[in-house]
C-alpha positions, 0 to 999 in steps of 0.5 A: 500500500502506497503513502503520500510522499508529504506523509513520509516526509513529514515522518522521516523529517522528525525521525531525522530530527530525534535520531540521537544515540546511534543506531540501536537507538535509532532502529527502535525510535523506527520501530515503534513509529514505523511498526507500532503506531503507524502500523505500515510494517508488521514485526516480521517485514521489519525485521527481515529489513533489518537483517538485510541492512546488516548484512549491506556495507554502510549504515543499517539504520540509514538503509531500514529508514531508505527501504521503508520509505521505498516500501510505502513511496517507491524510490522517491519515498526511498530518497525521502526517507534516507535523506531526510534521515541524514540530512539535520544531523549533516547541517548540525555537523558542518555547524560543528565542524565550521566552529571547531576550525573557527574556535578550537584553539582557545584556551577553554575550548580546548579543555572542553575538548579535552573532556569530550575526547576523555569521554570518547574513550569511555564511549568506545569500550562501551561499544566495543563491550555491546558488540562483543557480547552478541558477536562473540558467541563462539569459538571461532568468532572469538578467535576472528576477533583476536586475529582482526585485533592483531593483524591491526595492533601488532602487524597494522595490516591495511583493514580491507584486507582484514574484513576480507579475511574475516568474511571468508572465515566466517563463510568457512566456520560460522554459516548456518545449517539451512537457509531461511524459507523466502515469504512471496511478496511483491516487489517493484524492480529498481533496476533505473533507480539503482544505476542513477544511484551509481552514475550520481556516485561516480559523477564528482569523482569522474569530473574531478578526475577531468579537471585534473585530480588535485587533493579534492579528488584524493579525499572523495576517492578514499571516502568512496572506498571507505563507504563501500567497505563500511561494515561494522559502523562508524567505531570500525570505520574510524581506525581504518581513517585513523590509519590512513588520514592521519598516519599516512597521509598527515591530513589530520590527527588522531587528536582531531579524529577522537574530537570528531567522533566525540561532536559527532556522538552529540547529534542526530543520524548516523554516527559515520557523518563523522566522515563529513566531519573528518572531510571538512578538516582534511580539506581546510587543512590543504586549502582552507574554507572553500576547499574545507566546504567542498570536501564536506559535501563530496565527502556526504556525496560518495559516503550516504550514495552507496546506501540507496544504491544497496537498498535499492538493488537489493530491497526487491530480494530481500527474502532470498538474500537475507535466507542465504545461510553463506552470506550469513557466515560472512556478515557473523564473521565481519562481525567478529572481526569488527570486535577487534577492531573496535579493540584497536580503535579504543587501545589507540585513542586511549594512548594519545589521550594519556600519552599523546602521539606513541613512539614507533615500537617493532612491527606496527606496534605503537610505544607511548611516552610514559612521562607524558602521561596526563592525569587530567584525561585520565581521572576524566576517562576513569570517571566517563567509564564509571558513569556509563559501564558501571551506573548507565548513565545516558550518553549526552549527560556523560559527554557534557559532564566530561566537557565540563570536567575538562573545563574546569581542569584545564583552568585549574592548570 
């Protein structure tokens, strides 16, 4: 049954709005909308779209939010619903991002900062312990994440090549016994929908690559490969960014990435407009605001695109690919992998809080500066983590608590 496309926008304009506190929280607000009171799916189609999500690269509460208005709009209800998911926290973050670049060197801000990148810490072993209870359920996932963890920590393989090698795992060791039995149900094709999506991708890069290349063309090209290997979420996402944007190639710090991901934590949709985040800092610091601004978008561009382009070439089939028992394999061995790499995000962001940028140990293992440990971080950190493990805390009332911390350390000296 078909919805008025001002219905869905109406709809997905105030789930964008309301979407705080990552995707789980972001998938029951949708639940109880979408499912509860509108009544527009019943629990088994949601579910089903779900699992479909999760197994496609990118953000899964993005893509249920892009097949739902699909499902009650076609593909303009499609583009509807997805923007308008994205689009308040988008505007929220280049705000953010405008003012970071504008203010971040004050005295006080930066010890607001330093509270907020206290908490990320605390933030990210939380994630790292939800996931690791519903991904590490066996043997073998248990191993795939010891070995993700090591490949990045000690050997620092590229992450690519570590979500590979866990999907091919998880297709060898951790695939169910039998598939589950397709439900008939009509279904509109995609097939133009999905190729405009993909011509729309490639569109900047292919012109930037006209014009000449230039940096702008190396950050939308890396963030073009980073959304289609966008497994695990944004906690994932961040080590591989961390790896190549400030290690390799110098456009930002690790300090800039963990105060991304902490302003990125106070605002509405996805927690990977991070990216846009991280784009803008790139480009500023090649090029100042212009270049910053236009990174920015490109950056929104080729990271959300891939998203309905999934949803739409995929949604049709949704029951014989979510009964796939190897493709399940696949999805629960990434999983377990992701776990790992969570680990080495939250041991890496953890160093250069306490100690700053480590030193080079054998391998790819970092040595920190142990005299220049900072007791600030760390009482803050300590307390963040005690607030949301211990007492459960929510996150907004743990992340201005630590800011105010931080402010309040940093003018005590």
């Amino acid at each position: 049954m078909q919805t008025r496309l001002s219905e869905i926008t109406r709809v997905f304009l105030r789930i964008g709005c309301a979407s705080f506190g990552g995707p789980a929280a972001q998938i029951a607000l949708m639940h109880r909308e979408l499912v509860e009171e509108r009544r527009w799916f019943s629990e088994a189609e949601y579910l089903s779209a779900l699992s479909l999500c999760m197994l496609l690269p990118g953000p899964e509460a993005m893509q249920v939010a892009t097949w739902a208005g699909w499902r009650r709009g076609g593909v303009a209800g499609g583009w509807i619903a997805g923007g308008l998911f994205v689009l308040p926290g988008a505007v929220l973050i280049l705000a953010l991002a405008a003012a970071y670049v504008a203010w971040g060197g004050l005295g006080w801000v930066a010890g607001l900062f330093l509270g907020v990148k206290a908490a990320v810490v605390a933030v990210v072993i939380e994630a790292l312990l939800r996931v690791a209870r519903k991904a590490l359920k066996t043997r073998a996932a248990r191993v795939i994440a010891l070995a993700a963890f090591a490949a990045l920590f000690v050997f620092g393989l590229p992450f690519p090549l570590v979500l590979a090698a866990a999907a091919l795992a998880g297709t060898l060791a951790l695939s169910n016994s039998a598939p589950v039995a397709p439900r008939p149900g009509a279904a509109a094709p995609t097939h133009r929908a999905t190729l405009a999506c993909l011509v729309l991708w490639l569109a900047p890069l292919a012109a930037l690559w006209l014009a000449g290349g230039g940096v702008l063309l190396e950050i939308g090209t890396f963030f073009a490969r980073l959304a289609v290997l966008s497994f695990g979420g944004a906690y994932a996402l961040l080590a591989w960014m961390v790896d190549e944007l400030a290690v390799g190639r110098g456009w930002v710090t690790t300090g800039q990435m963990i105060d991304a991901l902490g302003l990125a934590e106070t605002t509405p949709g996805p927690l990977i407009l991070v990216t846009e985040f991280v784009g803008f800092l790139a480009g500023y610091g090649q090029g100042g605001w212009g270049l910053g601004l236009a990174a920015a978008g490109l950056v929104l561009w080729v990271t959300f695109l891939p998203s309905f382009l999934f949803i739409f070439a995929a949604a049709p089939h949704l029951d014989r690919i979510v009964g796939r028992p190897r493709l399940a394999g696949a999805l629960a061995g990434i999983s377990a992998a992701v776990v790992g790499v969570i680990a080495n995000l939250a041991l890496i962001f953890a160093l250069h809080l306490l100690f700053g940028p480590p030193g080079d140990g054998p391998l790819a293992l970092p040595l920190p500066d142990l005299a220049a440990f900072d007791w600030r971080a760390g009482v803050i950190a300590a307390g963040a983590a005690l607030a949301l493990l211990r007492l459960h805390v929510s996150l907004m009332p743990v992340l201005a608590g630590s800011a105010l911390a931080g402010l309040v350390l940093a003018a005590l000296g």
